[in-house]
C-alpha positions as CSV (number, residue, x, y, z in Angstrom):
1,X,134.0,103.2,86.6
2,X,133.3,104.1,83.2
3,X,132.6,107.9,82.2
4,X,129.6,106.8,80.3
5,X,128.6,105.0,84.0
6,X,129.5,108.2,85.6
7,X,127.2,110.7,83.1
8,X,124.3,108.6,83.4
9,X,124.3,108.4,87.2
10,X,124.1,112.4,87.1
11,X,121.6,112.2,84.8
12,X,119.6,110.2,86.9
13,X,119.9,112.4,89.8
14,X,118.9,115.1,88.2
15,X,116.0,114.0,86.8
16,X,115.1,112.6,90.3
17,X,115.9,115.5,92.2
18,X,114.0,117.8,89.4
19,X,111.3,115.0,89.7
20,X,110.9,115.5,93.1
21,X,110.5,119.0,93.2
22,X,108.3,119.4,90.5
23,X,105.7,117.6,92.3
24,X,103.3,119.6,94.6
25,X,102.7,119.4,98.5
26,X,100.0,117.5,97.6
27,X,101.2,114.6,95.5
28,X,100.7,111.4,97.0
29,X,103.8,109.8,99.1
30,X,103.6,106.8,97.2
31,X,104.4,108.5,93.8
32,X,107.6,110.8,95.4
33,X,108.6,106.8,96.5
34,X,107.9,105.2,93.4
35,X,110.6,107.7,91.9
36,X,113.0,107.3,94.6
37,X,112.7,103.3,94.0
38,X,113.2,103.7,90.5
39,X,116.1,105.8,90.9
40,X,118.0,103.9,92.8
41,X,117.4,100.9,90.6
42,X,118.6,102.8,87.5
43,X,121.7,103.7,89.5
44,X,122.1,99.8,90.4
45,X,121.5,98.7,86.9
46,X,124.5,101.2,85.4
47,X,127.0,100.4,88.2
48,X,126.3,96.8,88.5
49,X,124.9,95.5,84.8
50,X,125.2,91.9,85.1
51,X,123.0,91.7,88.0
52,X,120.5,92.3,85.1
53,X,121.3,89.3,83.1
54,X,121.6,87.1,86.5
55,X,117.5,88.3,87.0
56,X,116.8,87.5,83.6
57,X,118.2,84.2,83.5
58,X,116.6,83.1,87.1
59,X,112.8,84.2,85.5
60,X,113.5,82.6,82.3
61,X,114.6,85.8,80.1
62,X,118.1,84.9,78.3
63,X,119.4,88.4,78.2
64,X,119.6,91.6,80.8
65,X,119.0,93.7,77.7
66,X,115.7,91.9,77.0
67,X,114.3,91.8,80.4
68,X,115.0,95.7,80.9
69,X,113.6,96.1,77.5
70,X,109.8,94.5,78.4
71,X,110.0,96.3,81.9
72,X,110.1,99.9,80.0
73,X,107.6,98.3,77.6
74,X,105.4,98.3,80.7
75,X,106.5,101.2,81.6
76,X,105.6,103.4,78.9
77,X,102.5,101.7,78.4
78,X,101.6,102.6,82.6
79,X,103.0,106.1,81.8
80,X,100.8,106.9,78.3
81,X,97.6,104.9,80.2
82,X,98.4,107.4,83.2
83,X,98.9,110.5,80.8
84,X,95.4,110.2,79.2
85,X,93.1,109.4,82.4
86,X,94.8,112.5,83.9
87,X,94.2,114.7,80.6
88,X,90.6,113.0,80.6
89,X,90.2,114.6,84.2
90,X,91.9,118.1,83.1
91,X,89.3,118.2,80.1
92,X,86.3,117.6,82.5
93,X,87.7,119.9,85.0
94,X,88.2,122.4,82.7
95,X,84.4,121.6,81.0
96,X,82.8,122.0,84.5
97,X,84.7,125.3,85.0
98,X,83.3,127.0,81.8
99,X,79.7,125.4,82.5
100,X,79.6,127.6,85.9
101,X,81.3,130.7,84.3
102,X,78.7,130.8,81.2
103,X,75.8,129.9,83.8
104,X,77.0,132.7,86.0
105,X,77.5,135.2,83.2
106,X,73.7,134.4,81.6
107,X,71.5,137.3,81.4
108,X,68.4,136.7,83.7
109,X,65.3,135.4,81.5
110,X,63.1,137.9,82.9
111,X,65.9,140.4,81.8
112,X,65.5,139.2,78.2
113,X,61.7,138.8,78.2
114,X,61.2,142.6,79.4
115,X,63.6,143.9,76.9
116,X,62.2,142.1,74.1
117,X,58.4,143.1,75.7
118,X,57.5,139.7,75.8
119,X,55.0,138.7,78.5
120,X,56.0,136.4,80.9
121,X,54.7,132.9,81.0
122,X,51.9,132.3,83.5
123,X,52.4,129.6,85.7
């Protein structure tokens, strides 16, 4: 095995295992399997590269290179699509969260209306 094979099969594992741990109790199984897939398929890919190529050529691609490169495409474009629904949710989280806060910390109208010695609206 190549040392280049070798460094890049560490590096995957640690970004798995780092991966893995990062996520919370409550992250869905799928996602923790999803990573574990992937991993292994990165490892397969740097030990056994020409298995690449033989995919490629059975779906029509003419090169391994090629084929990995349009699945990362996807990848990346899942990941960035991902990213900004969840920092969509995060912003209206965080909007709801200082709604409740500055409702909570309003003075009470009544408050306002005797301090100012305005007369409260008849109803």
């Amino acid at each position: 095995m190549i040392i280049i094979q070798i460094l890049l099969i560490l590096a995957v594992v640690a970004l798995m295992v780092v991966l893995l741990r990062s996520y919370s109790s409550r992250t869905r199984a799928l996602t923790k399997i999803a990573t574990f897939f992937f991993a292994v398929f990165a490892v397969t890919v740097i030990v056994l590269p020409d298995w690449t190529t033989k995919i490629a050529r059975l779906i029509g691609i003419g090169r391994g290179a090629d084929l990995l490169l349009y699945g990362l495409s996807v990848v990346v474009l899942f990941m960035v699509v991902n990213q900004n629904l969840h920092q969509r949710r995060e912003q209206q989280r965080f909007a709801r969260a200082i709604r409740q806060i500055t409702l909570l910390s309003a003075p009470d109208p009544t408050e306002i209306a005797e301090k100012q010695d305005i007369p409260p609206k008849a109803e």
